[in-house]
Every structure is written in structure tokens, then in C-alpha cells.
Residue, then its C-alpha position, 0 to 999 in steps of 0.5 A: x070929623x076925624x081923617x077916617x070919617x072923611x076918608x069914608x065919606x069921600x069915597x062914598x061920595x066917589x060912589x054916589x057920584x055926589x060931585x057937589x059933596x066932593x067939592x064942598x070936601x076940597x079946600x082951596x089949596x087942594x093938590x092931587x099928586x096921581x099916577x094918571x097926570x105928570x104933576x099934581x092936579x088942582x082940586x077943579x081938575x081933580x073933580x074933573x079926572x073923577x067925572x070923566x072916570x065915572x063917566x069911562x067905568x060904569x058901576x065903579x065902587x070902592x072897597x076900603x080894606x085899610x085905614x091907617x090915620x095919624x094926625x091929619x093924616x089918613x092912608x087908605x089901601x082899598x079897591x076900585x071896579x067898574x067896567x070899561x064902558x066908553x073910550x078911554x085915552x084912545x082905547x076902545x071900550x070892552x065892556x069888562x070888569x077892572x079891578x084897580x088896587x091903590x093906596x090913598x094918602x090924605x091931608x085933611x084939615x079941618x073937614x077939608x082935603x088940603x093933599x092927596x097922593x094917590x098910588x096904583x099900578x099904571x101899567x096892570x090897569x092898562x093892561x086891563x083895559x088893552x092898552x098894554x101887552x099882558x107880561x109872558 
């Protein structure tokens, strides 16, 4: 499987909620570097970021706009929605859509994610989610 198959895969087990098959995807060793915690993340915490994401937005998919792989190297720029359906870090849910552009950067080996460094606007997302005063 190349890097893009697996990208393509990751993110539609993301969508499926298929949290066995994102597990079965990490190696041992997996890192995620993300802008929601202050250092990177284990592959056990990482799953559970996904689950209480999942579980915060409702009907969250993702729209793979770009992929660009090299080596073991895949970048993803892509899209996430869902909506705000359950407390989040102390805010209240609203019920409303969100709209989360991001960038993906995945080390994979051998059909294993070893490395990601994932990138999106902190500040827009809590913006949305009413955390944060809209800029005037």
C-alpha cells in the first residue's frame, strides 16, 4: 500500500468510526504532533482524541482535496465537518455545522503510521465553536 492508499484508508476509517482498523494502522512507536495538545501524543492517546472528537461532532467527514507523497511521506490538505453536538473543553454544544481545513503530514512504513504532524487554525476553530471572539 503505498502512503496515499493509506492516507485514503485512515481517513475513511476516521469517517467510519472503524476505531479497530485505525489501530491496526499505528505502529508502536506512533507520535502525533497536533495543534490541540501541547506536545506530541502517543498512538493510545491519539485514538482517544479521535474518540472524544467523534463523540463532540456528529456526522464528521472528511474531504481529501490534495495529496502530495514522496517516499514514505504523504502530505494531505483536506477538509473536516461535523457538527457541535456535545460539550467541548467547557463549551456548551450549538448545534451548528463547523468547517476545519488542516493539513496532514504522515510517516508511513511499512502500512504503519509511525509520525503525524497534523496543522489547522486553532483560533478559527474555536471561533466556531464560540469559544473565541469573531475579529472586527
Amino acid at each position: 500500500m503505498t502512503p496515499k492508499e493509506f492516507a485514503a484508508k485512515w481517513f475513511g476509517n476516521l469517517d467510519s468510526r472503524n476505531y479497530d482498523g485505525l489501530k491496526s494502522m499505528l505502529s508502536s512507536s506512533h507520535q502525533f504532533d497536533n495543534p490541540m495538545t501541547p506536545q506530541p501524543v502517543d498512538g493510545t492517546m491519539h485514538l482517544g482524541l479521535v474518540q472524544q472528537m467523534n463523540a463532540t461532532f456528529t456526522e464528521g467527514k472528511h474531504v481529501i482535496d490534495q495529496m502530495i507523497g514522496e517516499g514514505d511521506w504523504v502530505t494531505v490538505r483536506a477538509t473536516w465537518s461535523g457538527k457541535f453536538t456535545s460539550e467541548f473543553n467547557g463549551l456548551k454544544p450549538t448545534g451548528k455545522a463547523v468547517v476545519l481545513p488542516f493539513t496532514d503530514i504522515m510517516h508511513v512504513v511499512n502500512g504503519q503510521l509511525i509520525e503525524e504532524y497534523m496543522r489547522f487554525d486553532m483560533q478559527a476553530f474555536m471561533q466556531q465553536l464560540g469559544g473565541m471572539q469573531q475579529p472586527s
